[in-house]
C-alpha positions in Angstrom: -18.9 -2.1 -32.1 -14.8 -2.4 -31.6 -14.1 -1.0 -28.1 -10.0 0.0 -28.7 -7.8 0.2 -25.6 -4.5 1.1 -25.1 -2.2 -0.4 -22.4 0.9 0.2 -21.0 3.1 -2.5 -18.9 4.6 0.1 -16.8 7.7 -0.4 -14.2 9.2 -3.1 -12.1 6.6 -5.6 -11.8 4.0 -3.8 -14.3 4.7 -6.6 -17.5 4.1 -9.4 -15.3 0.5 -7.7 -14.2 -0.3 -6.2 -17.3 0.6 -10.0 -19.0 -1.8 -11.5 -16.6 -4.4 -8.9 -17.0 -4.4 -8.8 -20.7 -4.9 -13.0 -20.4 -8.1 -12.4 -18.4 -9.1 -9.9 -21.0 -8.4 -12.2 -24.1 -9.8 -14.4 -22.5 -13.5 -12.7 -21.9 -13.1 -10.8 -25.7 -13.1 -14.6 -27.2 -16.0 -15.8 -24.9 -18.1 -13.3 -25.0 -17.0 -11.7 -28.5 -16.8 -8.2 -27.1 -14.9 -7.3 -30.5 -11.7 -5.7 -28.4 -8.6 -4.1 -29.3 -5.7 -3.6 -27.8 -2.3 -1.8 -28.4 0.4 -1.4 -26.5 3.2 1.5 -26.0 5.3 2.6 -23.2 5.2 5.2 -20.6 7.5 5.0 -17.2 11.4 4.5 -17.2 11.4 2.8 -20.3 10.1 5.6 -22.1 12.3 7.6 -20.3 15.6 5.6 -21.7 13.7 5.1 -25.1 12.4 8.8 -25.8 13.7 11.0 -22.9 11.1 11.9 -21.1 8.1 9.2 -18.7 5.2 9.8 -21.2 5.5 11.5 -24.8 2.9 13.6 -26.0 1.9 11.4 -29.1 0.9 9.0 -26.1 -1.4 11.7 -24.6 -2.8 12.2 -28.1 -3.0 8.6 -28.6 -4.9 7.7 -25.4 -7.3 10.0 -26.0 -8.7 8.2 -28.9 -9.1 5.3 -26.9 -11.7 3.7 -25.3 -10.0 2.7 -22.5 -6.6 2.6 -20.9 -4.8 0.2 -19.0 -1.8 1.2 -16.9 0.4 -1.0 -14.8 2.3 0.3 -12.1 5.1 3.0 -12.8 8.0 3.6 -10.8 8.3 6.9 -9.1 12.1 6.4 -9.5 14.2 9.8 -9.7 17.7 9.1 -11.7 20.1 12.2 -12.5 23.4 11.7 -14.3 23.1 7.7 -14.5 22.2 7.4 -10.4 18.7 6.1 -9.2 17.7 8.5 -6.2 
């Protein structure tokens, strides 16, 4: 059975967690053939500069066809005319 996740790198330091994490769980799908998925999308601020709003609702749909989500930390951020708050 193919478990499917879904994971997002988040903000600020969120890549460099979600690269480690996915490692560790490469790592365990090869060793223990746990037949995992994964695909990756944005939510956060680079949604926000990519699509115009922090999560779009084709990402909601999406992750709920998922087995599983993985989220790395997102900013809280506030920017209004081109200033961060």
């Amino acid at each position: 059975m193919t478990i499917n996740l879904i994971a997002f790198d988040g903000d600020g330091i969120g890549p460099e967690i979600m690269e480690a994490t996915l490692d560790v769980v490469h790592f365990l799908n090869q060793e223990l053939d746990l037949d995992i998925l994964i695909s990756k999308d944005l939510v956060g601020l680079k949604s926000l500069d990519k699509n115009g709003v922090t999560i779009t609702p084709q990402i909601i749909e999406n992750s709920k066809q998922v087995d599983g989500i993985i989220l790395g930390p997102v900013d809280q951020t506030l920017r209004f005319d081109g200033y961060e708050l």
